[in-house]
C-alpha positions in Angstrom: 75.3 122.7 91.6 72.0 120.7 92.4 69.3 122.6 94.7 66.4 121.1 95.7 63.7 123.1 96.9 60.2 121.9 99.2 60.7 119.0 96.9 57.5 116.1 97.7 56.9 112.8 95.9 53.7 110.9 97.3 54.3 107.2 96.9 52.4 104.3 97.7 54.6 103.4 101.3 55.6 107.0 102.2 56.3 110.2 100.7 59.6 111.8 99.8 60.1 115.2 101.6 63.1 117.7 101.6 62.3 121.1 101.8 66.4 122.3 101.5 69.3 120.8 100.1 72.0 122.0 98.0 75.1 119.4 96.6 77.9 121.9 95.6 79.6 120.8 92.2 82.9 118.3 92.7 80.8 117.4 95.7 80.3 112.9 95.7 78.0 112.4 97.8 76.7 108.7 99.4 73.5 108.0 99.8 72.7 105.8 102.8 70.0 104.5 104.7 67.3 101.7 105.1 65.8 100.0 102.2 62.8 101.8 101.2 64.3 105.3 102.6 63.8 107.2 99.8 67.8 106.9 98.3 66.1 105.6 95.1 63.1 107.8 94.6 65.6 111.2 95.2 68.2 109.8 92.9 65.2 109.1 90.0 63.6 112.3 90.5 67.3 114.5 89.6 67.6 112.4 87.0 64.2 113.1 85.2 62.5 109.5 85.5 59.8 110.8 87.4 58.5 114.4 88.1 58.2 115.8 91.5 54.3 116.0 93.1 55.9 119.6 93.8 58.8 121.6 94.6 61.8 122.5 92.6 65.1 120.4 91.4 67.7 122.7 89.9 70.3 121.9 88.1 73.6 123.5 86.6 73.6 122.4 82.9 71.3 120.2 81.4 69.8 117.0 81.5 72.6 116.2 79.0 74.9 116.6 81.5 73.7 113.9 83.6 74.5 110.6 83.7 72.2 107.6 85.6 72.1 104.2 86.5 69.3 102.5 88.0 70.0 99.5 90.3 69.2 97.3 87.5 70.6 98.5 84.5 70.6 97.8 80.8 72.9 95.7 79.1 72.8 95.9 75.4 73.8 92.7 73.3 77.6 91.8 72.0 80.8 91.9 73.8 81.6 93.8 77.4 83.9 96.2 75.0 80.8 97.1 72.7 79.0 97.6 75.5 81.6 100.4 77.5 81.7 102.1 74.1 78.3 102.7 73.4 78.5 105.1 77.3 81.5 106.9 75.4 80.1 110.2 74.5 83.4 112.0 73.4 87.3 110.2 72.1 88.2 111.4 75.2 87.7 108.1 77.0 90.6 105.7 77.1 89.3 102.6 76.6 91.9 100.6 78.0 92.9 102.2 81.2 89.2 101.8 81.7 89.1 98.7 81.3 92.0 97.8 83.3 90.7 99.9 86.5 87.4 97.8 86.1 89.1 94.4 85.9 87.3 93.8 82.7 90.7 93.4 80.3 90.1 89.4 80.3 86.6 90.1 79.3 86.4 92.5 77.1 85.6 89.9 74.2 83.5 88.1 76.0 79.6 88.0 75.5 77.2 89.9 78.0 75.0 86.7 77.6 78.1 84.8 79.0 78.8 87.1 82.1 77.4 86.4 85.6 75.8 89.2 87.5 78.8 90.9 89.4 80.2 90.7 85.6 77.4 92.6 84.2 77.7 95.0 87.1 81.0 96.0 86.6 80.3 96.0 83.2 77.6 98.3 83.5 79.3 100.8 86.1 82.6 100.8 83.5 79.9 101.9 80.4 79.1 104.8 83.2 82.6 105.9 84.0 83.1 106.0 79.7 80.7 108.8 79.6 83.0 111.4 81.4 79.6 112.4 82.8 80.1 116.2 84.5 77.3 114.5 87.1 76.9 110.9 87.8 73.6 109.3 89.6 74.6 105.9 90.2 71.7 103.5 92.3 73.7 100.9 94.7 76.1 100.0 91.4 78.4 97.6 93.1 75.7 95.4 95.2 76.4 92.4 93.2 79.9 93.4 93.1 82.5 91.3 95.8 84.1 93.2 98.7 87.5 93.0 96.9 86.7 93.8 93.5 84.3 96.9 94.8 86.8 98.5 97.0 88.9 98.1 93.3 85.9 99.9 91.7 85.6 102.8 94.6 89.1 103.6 94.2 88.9 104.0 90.3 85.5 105.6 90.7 86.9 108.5 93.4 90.2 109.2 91.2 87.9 109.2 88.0 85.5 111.7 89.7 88.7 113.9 90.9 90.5 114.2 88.0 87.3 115.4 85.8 85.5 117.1 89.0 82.6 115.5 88.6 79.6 115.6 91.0 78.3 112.0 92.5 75.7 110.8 94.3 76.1 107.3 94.7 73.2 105.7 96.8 74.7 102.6 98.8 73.4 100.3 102.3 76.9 99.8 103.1 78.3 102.8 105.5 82.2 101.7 104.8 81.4 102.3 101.1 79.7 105.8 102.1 82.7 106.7 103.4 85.2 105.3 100.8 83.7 107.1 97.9 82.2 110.3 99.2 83.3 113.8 100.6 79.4 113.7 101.9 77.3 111.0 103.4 73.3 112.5 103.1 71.5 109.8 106.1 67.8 108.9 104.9 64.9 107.4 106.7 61.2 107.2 105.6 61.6 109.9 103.1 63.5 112.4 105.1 67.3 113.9 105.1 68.1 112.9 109.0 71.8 113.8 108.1 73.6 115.8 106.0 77.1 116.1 107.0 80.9 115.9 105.7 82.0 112.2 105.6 84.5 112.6 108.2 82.1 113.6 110.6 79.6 110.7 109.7 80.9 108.8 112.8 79.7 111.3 115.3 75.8 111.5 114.1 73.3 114.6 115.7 70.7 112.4 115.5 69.4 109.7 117.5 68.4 107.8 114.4 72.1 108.3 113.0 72.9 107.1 116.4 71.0 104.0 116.1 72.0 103.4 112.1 75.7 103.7 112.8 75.4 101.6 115.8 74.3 98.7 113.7 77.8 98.4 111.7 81.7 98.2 112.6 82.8 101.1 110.1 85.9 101.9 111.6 88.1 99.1 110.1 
């Protein structure tokens, strides 16, 4: 279980503020909301990049147990199969179905110099799912990513997540992606939880500014 507690993070635009919010284990929950809502700042500060100006973050576990990706991620040098094995943190892992569920069997061999952007991504979100992380913190990881190859991606990502219970919190700008992946959506604006609410009730917003956000997309193909 995560619990966050008068949490506030003073930044140069706005300041992060969430006095109360708990994300149950097994929970995968989808970050949403404007650019510079806070989605990145909440997702660094449970991951230990930066420290909170005050307030609490708890944690089950330790920061072992955690796994992150930033929105630009590191790619170490070699092939894409080097690369997913270095995130392998047990045997555990097989490698192959992995690949397979990433679309990155063709590539395996191939050079990270050699790959082009949506490449690296999936290469990058594939040397995540290796870890068997008990919680993943993954920052828009499929924005480079096509919409056919990413819904791929959520799938794998959901079934990976319910077969080893794992708790996500995935931040994303796309609402359809909110709700493919999560059991959650957690609505930010300037800093703020504006929503907090299970994914199948995302479509019916209490809040005029959930009103207004949903409006903007068609999210019910």
């Amino acid at each position: 279980m995560i619990r966050i507690k008068g949490l506030r993070k003073q930044l140069s635009d706005f300041t992060l503020a969430i006095d109360d919010l708990v994300i149950e284990d097994g929970e995968r929950v989808a970050l949403i909301g404007m650019n510079g809502s806070g989605k990145s700042t909440l997702l660094k500060l449970i991951a230990g990049e930066w420290a909170p100006d005050e307030g609490r973050i708890l944690c089950d576990g330790s920061a072992a147990t955690i796994g992150y990706q930033p929105q630009s991620p590191f790619c170490f040098r070699g092939t894409v199969e080097k690369n997913i094995m270095l995130g392998m943190r047990d045997e555990t892992t097989d490698l192959d179905a992995l690949l397979t569920d990433c679309g990155l069997s063709e590539l395996r061999q191939k050079k990270v110099s050699a790959l082009s952007g949506g490449e690296r991504q999936r290469m990058c979100f594939a040397r995540m799912l290796a870890g068997n992380w008990p919680c993943l913190l993954l920052d828009e990881p499929l924005s480079a990513v096509d919409i056919r190859t990413s819904r791929s991606l959520e799938n794998a990502l959901v079934r990976r997540c319910e077969e080893q219970g794992t708790t996500l919190l995935m931040s994303t700008h796309l609402p359809a992606q909110a709700m493919s992946v999560s059991t959650k959506v957690l609505l930010m604006d300037a800093g703020r939880v504006v929503e907090y609410t299970d994914t199948a009730d995302f479509l019916h917003p209490q809040s005029e500014f959930g009103r207004e956000f949903i409006a903007q997309w068609d999210i019910r193909k």
